[in-house]
Each structure stands twice: as structure tokens, then as C-alpha cells.
N, C-alpha and C positions, 0 to 999 in steps of 0.2 A: 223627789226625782224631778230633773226640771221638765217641761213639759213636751221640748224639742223631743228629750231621749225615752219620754213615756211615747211618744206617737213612733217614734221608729220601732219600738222596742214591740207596740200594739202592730207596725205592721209587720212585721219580722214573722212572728207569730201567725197572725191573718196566713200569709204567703203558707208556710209552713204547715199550719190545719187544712190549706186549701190544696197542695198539692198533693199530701196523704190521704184526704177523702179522694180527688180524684182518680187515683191510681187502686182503688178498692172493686174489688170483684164484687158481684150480685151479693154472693154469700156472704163474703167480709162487709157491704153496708149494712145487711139487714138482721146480722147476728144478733142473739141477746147471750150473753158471757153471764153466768154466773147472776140473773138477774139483774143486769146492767144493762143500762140502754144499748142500741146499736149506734155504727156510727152517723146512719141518718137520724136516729132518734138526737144524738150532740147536736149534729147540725139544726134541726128544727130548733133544740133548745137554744141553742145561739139566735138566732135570727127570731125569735119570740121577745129574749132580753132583750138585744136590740131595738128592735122595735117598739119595745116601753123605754127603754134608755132615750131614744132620741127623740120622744115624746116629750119626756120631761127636758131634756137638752133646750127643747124647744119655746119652751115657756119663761116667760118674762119673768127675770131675775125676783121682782117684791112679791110676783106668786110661790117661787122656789120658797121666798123664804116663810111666805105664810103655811104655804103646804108642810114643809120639810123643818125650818128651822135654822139656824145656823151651827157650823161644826164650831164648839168648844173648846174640843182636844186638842192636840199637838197632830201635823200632819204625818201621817203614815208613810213606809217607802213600799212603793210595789210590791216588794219582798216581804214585808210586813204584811198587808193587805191578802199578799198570795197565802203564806200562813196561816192566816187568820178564818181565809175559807177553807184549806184544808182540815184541818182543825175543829170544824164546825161540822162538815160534813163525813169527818172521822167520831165525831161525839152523836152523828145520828140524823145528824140537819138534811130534812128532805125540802127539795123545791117546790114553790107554791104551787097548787092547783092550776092554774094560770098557764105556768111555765113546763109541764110537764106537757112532753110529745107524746100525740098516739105513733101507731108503729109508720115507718117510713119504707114507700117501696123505690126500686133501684131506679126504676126510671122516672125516679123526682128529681133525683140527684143533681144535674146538671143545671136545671131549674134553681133547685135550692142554693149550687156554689153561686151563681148569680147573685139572685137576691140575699146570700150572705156578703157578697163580695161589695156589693150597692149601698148595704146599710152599711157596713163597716167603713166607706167611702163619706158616707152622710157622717157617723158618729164621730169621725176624723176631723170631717168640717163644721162640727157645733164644739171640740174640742178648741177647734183652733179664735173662733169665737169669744170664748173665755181666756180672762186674764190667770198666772199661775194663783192671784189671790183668790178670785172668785172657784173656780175650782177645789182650792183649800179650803174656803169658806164655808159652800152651799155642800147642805148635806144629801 
């Protein structure tokens, strides 16, 4: 995917998670369904990964590669990628420690679309940083 239509495509999305969390009653953010996060608990969890995402974004390319490595493979299409975690987390795949939200109360919320909307703004602009090679490249 070229990298113009992955950023539209990541903001699209953004916009779209952020207007459905807004419009959530007390009840509907802090439900838990069937064992399942609520939808502040998504949220936390978003703006957790983000926040290691644009950590590592942020480090100088000969660290990515000593830390990480470089990718190998053939590059994936978002679609691919999006699969691949579903998939993972249908065979069982739980989230690290790390990334796992305690419960979230309603009047975070607003708080939280913020600082998800600020990272997602940052991870845009360490996106645009990179060339589509490098991107393909560092794993």
C-alpha cells in the first residue's frame, strides 16, 4: 500500500473510532460485554501502543536495525496485516502485560480522545519521516 493511502486510510479510521467513542453514554464506555474490554478500556489500549509505537518511530534508524532487525519477507498489504491479527487473536493471542488497560471511568474520556487524537497526530508525523523503503524495511 503506498504510503499517501495508508495515512489517509489510518486517518479515516482515527476520525471514525473517535466520533463512536464520543457519542457513548456513561454505560456504553465503561461496559464489559462478554468479558471484553470496554470501550475506554480500546481506548487506553490504543494510546498505550501508540505510545511505544512512536517511541520506537523515534529512534535512529542503525538502532531500529540493531534492536529489530530488518524485514526479509515480501511486504504485506494492510489487508494482509489486518488478517494476520485477527487471526492471531482468534487462535488465542492475548496482549502484553504492558498493554493491557485497568478499567476506564467515563470522565476520562474526553481527556483520553485527546491524547489519543495527539498521538495519532505524532505517529502520522514519524510516518511521514520515513521513506516507503524504510518502512518496508525496519521491522
Amino acid at each position: 500500500m503506498e504510503k499517501t493511502t495508508f495515512i489517509k486510510s489510518l486517518n479515516e479510521n482515527v476520525i471514525q473510532f473517535i466520533e463512536l467513542v464520543k457519542d457513548l453514554s456513561k454505560d456504553e464506555f465503561e461496559v464489559n460485554i462478554n468479558n471484553k474490554w470496554s470501550a475506554g478500556q480500546d481506548l487506553m489500549h490504543l494510546i498505550k501502543v501508540l505510545q511505544i509505537v512512536n517511541i520506537g518511530f523515534s529512534l535512529p534508524k542503525p538502532i531500529l536495525r540493531v534492536l529489530f532487525g530488518i524485514n526479509k519477507n515480501d511486504s504485506r498489504s494492510f489487508e494482509q496485516l489486518q488478517q494476520m491479527y485477527k487471526n492471531a487473536l482468534e487462535g488465542g493471542a492475548k496482549a502484553p502485560t504492558i498493554y493491557i488497560p485497568k478499567p476506564v471511568s467515563y470522565t476520562e474520556k474526553d481527556n483520553l480522545i485527546q491524547k489519543y487524537e495527539l498521538l495519532n497526530q505524532s505517529f502520522i508525523n514519524k510516518l511521514n519521516d520515513h521513506t516507503p523503503f524504510e518502512l518496508d524495511s525496519y521491522r
